[in-house]
C-alpha positions as CSV (number, residue, x, y, z in Angstrom):
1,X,0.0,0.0,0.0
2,X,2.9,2.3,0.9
3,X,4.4,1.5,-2.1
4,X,1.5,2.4,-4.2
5,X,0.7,6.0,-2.4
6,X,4.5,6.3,-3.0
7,X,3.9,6.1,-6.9
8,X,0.8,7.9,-6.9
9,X,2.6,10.9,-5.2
10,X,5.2,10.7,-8.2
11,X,3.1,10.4,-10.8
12,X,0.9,13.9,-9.4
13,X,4.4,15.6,-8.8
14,X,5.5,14.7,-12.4
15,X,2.2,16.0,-14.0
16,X,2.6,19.4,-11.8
17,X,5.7,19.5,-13.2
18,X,4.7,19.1,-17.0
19,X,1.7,21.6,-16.4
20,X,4.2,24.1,-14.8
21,X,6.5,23.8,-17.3
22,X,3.8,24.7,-20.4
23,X,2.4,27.4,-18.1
24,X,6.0,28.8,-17.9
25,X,7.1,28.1,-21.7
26,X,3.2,30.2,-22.9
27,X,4.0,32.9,-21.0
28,X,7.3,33.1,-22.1
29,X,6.0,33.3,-25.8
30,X,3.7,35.6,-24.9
31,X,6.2,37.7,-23.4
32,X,8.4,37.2,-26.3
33,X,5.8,38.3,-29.0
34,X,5.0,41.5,-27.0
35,X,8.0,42.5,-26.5
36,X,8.9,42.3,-30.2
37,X,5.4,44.2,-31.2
38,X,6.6,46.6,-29.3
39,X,9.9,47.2,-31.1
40,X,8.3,46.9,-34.4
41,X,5.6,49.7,-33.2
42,X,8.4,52.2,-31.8
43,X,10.7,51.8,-34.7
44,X,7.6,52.5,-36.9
45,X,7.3,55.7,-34.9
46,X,11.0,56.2,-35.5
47,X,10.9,55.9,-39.1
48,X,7.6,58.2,-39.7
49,X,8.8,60.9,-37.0
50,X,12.0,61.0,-39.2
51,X,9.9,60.8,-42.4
52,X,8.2,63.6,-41.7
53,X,11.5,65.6,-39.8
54,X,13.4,65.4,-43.3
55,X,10.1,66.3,-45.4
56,X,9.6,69.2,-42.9
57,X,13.2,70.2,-43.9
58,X,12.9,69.9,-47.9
59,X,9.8,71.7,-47.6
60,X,11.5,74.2,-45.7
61,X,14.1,74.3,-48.6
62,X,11.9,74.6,-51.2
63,X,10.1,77.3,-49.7
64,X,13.1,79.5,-49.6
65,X,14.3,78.5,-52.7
66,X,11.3,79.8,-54.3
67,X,10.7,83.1,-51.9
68,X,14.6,83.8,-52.9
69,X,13.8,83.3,-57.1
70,X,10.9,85.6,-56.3
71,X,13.1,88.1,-54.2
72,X,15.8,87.8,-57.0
73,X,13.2,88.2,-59.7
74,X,11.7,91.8,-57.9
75,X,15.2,93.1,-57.2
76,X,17.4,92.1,-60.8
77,X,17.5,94.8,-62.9
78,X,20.5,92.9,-65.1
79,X,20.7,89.0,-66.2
80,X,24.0,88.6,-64.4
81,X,21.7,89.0,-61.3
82,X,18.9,86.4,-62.1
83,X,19.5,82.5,-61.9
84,X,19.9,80.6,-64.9
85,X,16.5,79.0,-64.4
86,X,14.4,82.0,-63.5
87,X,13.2,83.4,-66.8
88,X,12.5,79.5,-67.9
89,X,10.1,79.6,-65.3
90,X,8.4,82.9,-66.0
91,X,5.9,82.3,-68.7
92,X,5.3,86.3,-68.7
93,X,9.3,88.0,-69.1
94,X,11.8,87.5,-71.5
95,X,15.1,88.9,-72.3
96,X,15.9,92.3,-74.4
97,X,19.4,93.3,-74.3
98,X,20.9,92.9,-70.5
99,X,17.2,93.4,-69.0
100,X,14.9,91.7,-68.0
101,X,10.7,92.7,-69.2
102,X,7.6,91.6,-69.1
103,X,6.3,90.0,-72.2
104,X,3.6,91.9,-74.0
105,X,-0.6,90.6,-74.5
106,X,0.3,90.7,-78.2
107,X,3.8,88.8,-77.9
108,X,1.8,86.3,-75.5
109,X,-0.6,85.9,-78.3
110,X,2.3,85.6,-80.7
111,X,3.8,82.3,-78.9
112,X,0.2,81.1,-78.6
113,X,-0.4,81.4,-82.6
114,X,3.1,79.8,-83.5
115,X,1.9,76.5,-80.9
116,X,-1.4,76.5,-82.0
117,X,-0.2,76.5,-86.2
118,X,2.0,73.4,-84.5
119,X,-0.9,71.2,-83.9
120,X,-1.5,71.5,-87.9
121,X,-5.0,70.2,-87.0
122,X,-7.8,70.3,-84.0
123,X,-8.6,66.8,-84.9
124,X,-8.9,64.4,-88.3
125,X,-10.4,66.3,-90.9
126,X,-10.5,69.5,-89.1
127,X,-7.6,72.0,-90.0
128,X,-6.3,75.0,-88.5
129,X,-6.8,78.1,-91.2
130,X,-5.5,81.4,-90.0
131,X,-7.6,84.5,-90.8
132,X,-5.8,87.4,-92.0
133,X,-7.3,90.7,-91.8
134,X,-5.4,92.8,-93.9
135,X,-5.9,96.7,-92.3
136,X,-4.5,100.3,-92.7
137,X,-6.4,103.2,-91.4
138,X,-9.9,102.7,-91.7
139,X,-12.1,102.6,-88.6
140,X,-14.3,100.4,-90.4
141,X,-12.4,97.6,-89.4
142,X,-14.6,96.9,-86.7
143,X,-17.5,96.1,-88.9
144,X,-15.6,93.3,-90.6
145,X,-13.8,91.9,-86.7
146,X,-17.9,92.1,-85.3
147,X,-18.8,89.6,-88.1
148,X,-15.8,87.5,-88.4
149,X,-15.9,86.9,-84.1
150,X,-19.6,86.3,-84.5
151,X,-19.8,84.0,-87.1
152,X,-16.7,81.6,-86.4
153,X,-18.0,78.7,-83.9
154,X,-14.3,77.5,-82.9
155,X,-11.5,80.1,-82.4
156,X,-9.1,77.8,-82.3
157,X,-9.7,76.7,-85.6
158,X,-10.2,80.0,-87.1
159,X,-7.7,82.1,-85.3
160,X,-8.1,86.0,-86.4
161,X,-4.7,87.6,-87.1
162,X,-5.5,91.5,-87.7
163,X,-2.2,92.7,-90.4
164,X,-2.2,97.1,-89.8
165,X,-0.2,99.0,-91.9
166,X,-0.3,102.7,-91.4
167,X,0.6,103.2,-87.8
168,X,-3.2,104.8,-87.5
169,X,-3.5,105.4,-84.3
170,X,-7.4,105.0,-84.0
171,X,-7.4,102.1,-86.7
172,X,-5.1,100.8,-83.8
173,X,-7.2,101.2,-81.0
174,X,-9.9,100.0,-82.6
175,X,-8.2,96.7,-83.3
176,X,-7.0,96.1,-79.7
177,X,-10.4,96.7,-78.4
178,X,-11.2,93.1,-79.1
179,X,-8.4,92.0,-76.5
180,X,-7.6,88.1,-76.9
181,X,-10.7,87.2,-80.1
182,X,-8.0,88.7,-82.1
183,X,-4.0,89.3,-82.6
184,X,-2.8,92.4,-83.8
185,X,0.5,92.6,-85.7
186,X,1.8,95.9,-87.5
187,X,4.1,96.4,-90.5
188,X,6.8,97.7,-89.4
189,X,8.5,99.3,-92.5
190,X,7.1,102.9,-92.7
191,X,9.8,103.9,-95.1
192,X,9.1,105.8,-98.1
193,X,9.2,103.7,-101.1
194,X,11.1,104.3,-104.5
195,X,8.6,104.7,-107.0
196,X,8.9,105.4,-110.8
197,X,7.7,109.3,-111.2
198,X,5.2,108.3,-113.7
199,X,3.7,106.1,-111.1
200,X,3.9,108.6,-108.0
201,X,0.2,109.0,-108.1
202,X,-0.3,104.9,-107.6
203,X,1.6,105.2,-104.5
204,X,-0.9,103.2,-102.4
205,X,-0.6,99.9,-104.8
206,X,3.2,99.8,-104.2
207,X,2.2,100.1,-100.0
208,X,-0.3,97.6,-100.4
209,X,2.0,95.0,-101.9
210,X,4.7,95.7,-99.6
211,X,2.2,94.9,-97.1
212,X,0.3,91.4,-98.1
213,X,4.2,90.2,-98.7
214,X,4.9,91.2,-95.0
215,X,1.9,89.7,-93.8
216,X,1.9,86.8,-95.5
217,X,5.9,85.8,-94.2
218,X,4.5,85.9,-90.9
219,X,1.2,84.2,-91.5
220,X,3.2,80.9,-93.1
221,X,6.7,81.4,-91.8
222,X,6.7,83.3,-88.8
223,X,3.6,81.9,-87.2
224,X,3.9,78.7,-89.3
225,X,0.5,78.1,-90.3
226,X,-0.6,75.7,-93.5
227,X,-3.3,77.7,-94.8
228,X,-4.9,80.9,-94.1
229,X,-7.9,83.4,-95.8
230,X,-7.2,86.9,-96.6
231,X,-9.9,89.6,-96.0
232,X,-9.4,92.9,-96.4
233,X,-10.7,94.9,-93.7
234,X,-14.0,96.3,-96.0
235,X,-15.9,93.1,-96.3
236,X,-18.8,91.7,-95.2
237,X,-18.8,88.0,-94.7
238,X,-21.9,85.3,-95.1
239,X,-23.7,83.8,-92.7
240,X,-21.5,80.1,-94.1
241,X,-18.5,81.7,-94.7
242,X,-16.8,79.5,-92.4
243,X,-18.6,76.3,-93.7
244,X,-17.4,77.3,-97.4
245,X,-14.2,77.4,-97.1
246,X,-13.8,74.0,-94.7
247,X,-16.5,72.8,-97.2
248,X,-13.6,73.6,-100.3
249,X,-10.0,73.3,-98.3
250,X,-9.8,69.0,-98.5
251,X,-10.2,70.4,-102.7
252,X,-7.7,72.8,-102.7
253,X,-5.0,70.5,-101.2
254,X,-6.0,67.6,-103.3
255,X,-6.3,69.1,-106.7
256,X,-3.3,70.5,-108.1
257,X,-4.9,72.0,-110.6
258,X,-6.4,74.9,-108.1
259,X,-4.5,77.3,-106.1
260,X,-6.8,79.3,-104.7
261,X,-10.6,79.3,-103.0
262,X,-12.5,82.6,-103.5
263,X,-15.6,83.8,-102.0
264,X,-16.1,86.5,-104.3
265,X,-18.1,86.2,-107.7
266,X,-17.2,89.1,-110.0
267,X,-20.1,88.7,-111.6
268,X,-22.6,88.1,-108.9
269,X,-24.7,91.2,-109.1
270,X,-28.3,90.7,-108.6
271,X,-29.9,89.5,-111.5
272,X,-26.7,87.7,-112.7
273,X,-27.0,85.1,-110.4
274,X,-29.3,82.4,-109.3
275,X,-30.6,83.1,-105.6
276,X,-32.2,80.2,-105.1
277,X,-28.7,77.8,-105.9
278,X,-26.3,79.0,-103.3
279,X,-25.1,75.8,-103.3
280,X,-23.5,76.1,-106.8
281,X,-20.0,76.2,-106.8
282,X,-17.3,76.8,-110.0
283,X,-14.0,76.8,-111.4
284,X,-12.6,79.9,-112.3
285,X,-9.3,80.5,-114.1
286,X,-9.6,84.6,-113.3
287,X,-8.1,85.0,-109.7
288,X,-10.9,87.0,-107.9
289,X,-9.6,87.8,-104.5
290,X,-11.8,89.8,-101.8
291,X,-11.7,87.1,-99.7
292,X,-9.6,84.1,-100.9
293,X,-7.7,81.3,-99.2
294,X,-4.3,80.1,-100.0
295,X,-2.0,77.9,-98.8
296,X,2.0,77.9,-97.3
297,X,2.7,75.6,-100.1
298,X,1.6,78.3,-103.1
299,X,3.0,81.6,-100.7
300,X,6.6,79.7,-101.0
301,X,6.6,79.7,-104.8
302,X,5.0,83.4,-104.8
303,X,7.1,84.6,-102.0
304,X,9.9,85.1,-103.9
305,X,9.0,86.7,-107.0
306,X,6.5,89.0,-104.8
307,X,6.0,92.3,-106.7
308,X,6.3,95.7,-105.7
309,X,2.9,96.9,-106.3
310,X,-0.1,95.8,-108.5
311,X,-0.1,92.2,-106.8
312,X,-3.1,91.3,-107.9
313,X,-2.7,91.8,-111.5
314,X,0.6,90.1,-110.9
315,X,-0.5,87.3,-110.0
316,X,-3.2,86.6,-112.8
317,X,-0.1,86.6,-114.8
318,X,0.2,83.3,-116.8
319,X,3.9,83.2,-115.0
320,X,1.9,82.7,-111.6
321,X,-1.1,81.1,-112.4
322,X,0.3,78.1,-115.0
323,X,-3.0,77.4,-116.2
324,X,-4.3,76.5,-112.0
325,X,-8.0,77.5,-111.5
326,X,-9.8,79.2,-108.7
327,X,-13.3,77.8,-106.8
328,X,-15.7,80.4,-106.6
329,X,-19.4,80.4,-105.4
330,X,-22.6,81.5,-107.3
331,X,-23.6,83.3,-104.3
332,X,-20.6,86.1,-103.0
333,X,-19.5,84.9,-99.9
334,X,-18.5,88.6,-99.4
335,X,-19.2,91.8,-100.4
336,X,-17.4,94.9,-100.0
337,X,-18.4,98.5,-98.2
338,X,-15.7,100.0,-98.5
339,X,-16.1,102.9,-101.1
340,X,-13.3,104.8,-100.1
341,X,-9.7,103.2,-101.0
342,X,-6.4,103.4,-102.5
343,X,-8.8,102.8,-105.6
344,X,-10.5,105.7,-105.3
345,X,-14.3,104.1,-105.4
346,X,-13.3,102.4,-108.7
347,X,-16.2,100.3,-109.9
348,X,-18.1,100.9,-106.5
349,X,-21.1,102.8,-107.1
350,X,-21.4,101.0,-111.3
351,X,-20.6,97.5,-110.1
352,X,-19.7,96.1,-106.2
353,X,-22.4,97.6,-104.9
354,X,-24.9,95.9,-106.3
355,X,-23.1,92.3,-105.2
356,X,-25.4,89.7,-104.4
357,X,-24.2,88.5,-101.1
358,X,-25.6,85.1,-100.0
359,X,-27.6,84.9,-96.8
360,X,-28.2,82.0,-95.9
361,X,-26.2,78.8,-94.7
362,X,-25.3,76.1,-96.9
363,X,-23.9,72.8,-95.3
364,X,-20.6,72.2,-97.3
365,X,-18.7,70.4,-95.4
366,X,-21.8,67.5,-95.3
367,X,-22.0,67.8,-99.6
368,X,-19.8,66.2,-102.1
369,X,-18.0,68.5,-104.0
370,X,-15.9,66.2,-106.3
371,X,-17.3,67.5,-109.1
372,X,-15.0,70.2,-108.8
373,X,-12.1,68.1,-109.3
374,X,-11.1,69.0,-112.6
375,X,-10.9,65.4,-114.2
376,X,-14.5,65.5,-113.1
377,X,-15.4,69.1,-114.4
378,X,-14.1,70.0,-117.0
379,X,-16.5,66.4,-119.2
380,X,-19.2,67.8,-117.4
381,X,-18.7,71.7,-118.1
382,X,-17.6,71.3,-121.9
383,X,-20.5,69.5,-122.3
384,X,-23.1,71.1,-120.9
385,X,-21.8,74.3,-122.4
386,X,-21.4,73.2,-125.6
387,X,-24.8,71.5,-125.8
388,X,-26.3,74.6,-125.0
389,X,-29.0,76.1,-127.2
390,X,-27.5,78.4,-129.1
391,X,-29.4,82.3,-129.0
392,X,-28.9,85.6,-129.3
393,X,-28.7,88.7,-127.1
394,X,-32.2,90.1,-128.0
395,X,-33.6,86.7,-127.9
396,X,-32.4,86.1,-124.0
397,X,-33.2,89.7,-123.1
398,X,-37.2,89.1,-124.5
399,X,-37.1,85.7,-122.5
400,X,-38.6,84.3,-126.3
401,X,-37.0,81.0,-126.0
402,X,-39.1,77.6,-126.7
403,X,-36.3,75.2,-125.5
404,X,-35.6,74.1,-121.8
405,X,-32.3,74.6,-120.0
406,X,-29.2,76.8,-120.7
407,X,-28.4,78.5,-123.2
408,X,-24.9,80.1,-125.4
409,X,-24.2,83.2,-126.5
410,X,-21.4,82.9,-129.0
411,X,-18.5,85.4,-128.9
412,X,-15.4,85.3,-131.3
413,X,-13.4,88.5,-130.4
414,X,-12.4,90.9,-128.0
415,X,-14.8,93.1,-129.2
416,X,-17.3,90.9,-129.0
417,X,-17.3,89.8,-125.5
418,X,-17.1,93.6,-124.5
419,X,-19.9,94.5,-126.5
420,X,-22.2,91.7,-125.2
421,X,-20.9,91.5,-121.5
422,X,-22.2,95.5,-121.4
423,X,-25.6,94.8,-122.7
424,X,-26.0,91.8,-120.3
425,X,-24.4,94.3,-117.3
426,X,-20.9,91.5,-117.0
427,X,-17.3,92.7,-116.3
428,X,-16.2,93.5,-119.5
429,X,-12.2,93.8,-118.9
430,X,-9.5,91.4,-119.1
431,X,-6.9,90.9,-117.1
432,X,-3.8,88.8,-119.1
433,X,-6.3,87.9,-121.7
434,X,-8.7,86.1,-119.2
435,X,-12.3,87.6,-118.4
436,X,-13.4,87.8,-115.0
437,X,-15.4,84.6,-113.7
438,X,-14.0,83.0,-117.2
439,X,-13.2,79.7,-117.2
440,X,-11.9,77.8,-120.7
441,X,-12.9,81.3,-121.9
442,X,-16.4,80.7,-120.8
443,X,-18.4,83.3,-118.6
444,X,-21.4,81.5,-117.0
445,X,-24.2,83.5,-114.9
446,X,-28.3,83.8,-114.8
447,X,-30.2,86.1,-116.4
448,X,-33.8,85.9,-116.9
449,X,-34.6,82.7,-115.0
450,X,-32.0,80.8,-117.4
451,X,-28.5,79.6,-117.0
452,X,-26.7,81.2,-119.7
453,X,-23.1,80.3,-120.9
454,X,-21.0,83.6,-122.8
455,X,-18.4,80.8,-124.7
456,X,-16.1,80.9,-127.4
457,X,-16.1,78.3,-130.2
458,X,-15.4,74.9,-129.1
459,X,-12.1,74.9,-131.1
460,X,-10.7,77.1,-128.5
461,X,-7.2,76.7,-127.4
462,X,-6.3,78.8,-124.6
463,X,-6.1,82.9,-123.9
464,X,-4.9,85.3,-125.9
465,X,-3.0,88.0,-123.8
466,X,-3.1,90.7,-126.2
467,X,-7.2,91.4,-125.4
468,X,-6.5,92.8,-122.0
């Protein structure tokens, strides 16, 4: 019995001993793991309390570096003052000389211009076309900016670059009225100009092409835009004038064959011209101007050969044109007001006038126009002109015609054409042997309800220079 309480007491002591010794080794663990928690928590607190120490510093540095480029900035008066980095960073100073000044609004608008030219396009099929005002010293400026602002629907597309010459003071004012809708650049050559005593009294022609030439250069090489439309600062502009030209820009880079868009139709008086077909459009081989669009690629070859004076005669020289046509509309897309000019009211008050400008919208960019591609319209045009009814002046004019459709009038000299373009109220003149509106020597307008077609015979071969 002893013996076995003996051995009972052993056995208890040895499983207080196991039980101790897991109660012991637990809370050791325990003991371990918190204390390592703990370690891991304060050197957390370490780490972000330097963290933030060192970013509390930097900021610190930063701050002053700026406050001292600021000081620096306020105080310079030279560039050996400034840092290196400071005018970098100021997008409103620049350098002249050993100075430092604050850029201008119109040299701010400059460096926007040249980065907005850079994008070439706003998006795929939607170009950038610069509008150049061309302006001297008429108030009436205004007139044409009101319309032009109020009619374009994206600026960026159509940015307005106002050209002065002059140095017009009130023309000036005028022009930076309209703040950032417009950038205003000025000729700066105000130098008298050498001109032949015979011409002394054409003075304003040889100004005027000394002019466009300046404005141009900066239009395509200064600003570096593709293509751009001229208006002169007397016009009035159609409610699509916009839509037109987008409407005709994808022909004038495809088709060789053109080198110009025009919104003007010399010939689009009323009663000359169909008011109910706005739509129409033709090809031209006399360059018509007042409102025309051109592009870098046609100012390079012009640029230098510009003339002195009489640039737009010039440049319905066969040596410019080489035989390239010019789009132009039934319908004016616009019409001048400006009486008063270096022209002296030439034509005004007989002829421009009484231009039909169109007034309502026509959605061009949404129509095909390939049939203005010239392997397209020159079939079509020959034919339909030459299978024309064939009538006189007094039969047209008494509207005693049986047959449907257009019509000819034959012509088959100079003195011809003159005599029946003045009955019928057309531009007579010719300017290097082509008559305004002509194309393959045809003049096409509307007169008495009926398309009519002034033509020369169907063996003809090309302009004769000698009838201007």
């Amino acid at each position: 019995m002893r013996k076995k309480s003996i051995g009972l007491l052993l056995i208890s002591l040895l499983v207080w001993g196991i039980i101790t010794y897991f109660l012991f080794l637990s809370r050791t663990t325990a003991n371990r793991d918190k204390n390592v928690l703990s370690n891991q928590i304060n050197s957390l607190k370490t780490q972000v309390q330097r963290k933030i120490a060192d970013n509390q510093i930097l900021l610190k540095r930063l701050i002053e570096l700026q406050q001292k480029k600021l000081d620096e900035l306020q105080a310079a008066t030279t560039v050996n003052s400034l840092p290196d980095d400071s005018i970098n960073n100021l997008n409103s100073s620049y350098l002249v000389g050993s100075t430092v000044k604050l850029k201008t609004e119109e040299e701010i608008k400059r460096e926007k211009l040249k980065a907005l030219a850079a994008k070439k396009s706003l998006a795929k099929d939607l170009p950038i076309i610069a509008v150049l005002v061309i302006s001297c010293n008429r108030i009436t400026v205004e007139r044409c900016l009101n319309q032009l602002i109020k009619l374009r629907t994206n600026a960026e597309q159509f940015p307005i670059i106002v050209s002065q010459d002059c140095e017009h003071k009130q023309t000036a004012d005028i022009i930076k009225s309209f703040g950032d809708q417009v950038v205003h650049i000025q000729q700066p050559d105000q130098s008298d100009i050498d001109i032949p005593l015979r011409e002394k009294k054409f003075k304003g022609y040889f100004k005027i092409a000394r002019h466009y030439g300046w404005a141009l250069n900066q239009i395509f090489f200064e600003f570096g835009f593709d293509t751009t439309i001229i208006v002169e600062d007397d016009l009035d502009v159609a409610p699509d004038f916009y839509e037109y030209f987008l409407g005709t820009y994808p022909l004038l880079v495809a088709d060789k064959s053109l080198w110009c868009v025009s919104a003007w139709n010399d010939n689009g008086k009323s009663g000359l011209v169909d008011e109910t077909a706005a739509h129409l459009l033709y090809r031209t081989d006399f360059f018509p101007g007042l409102g025309w669009m051109l592009t870098k690629d046609l100012w390079q070859e012009l640029s230098v050969k510009w003339p002195k004076a009489y640039w737009d005669d010039w440049i319905r020289q066969p040596e410019q044109r080489k035989n390239r046509a010019c789009i132009r509309p039934e319908l004016s897309r616009t019409r001048t007001f400006g009486k008063v000019g270096v022209s002296n009211g030439l034509f005004y008050e007989k002829h421009l006038k009484y231009i039909k400008l169109n007034d309502q919208f026509v959605p061009f960019t949404k129509m095909n126009l390939s049939y203005l591609l010239k392997d397209n319209y020159d079939i079509n045009f020959v034919n339909q002109v030459y299978h024309s009814t064939v009538v006189s002046y007094s039969e047209l004019k008494s509207g005693n015609i049986v047959t449907p459709g257009s019509v000819r009038i034959p012509y088959h000299t100079r003195q011809t054409f003159k005599n029946t373009a003045k009955m019928l109220g057309l531009m007579d003149d010719f300017r290097s042997g082509v008559p305004r509106t002509g194309y393959r020597g045809v003049i096409t307008f509307f007169y008495n309800n009926r398309r009519v077609h002034l033509a020369p015979n169907t063996n003809w071969n090309g302009y004769d220079i000698s009838w201007s």
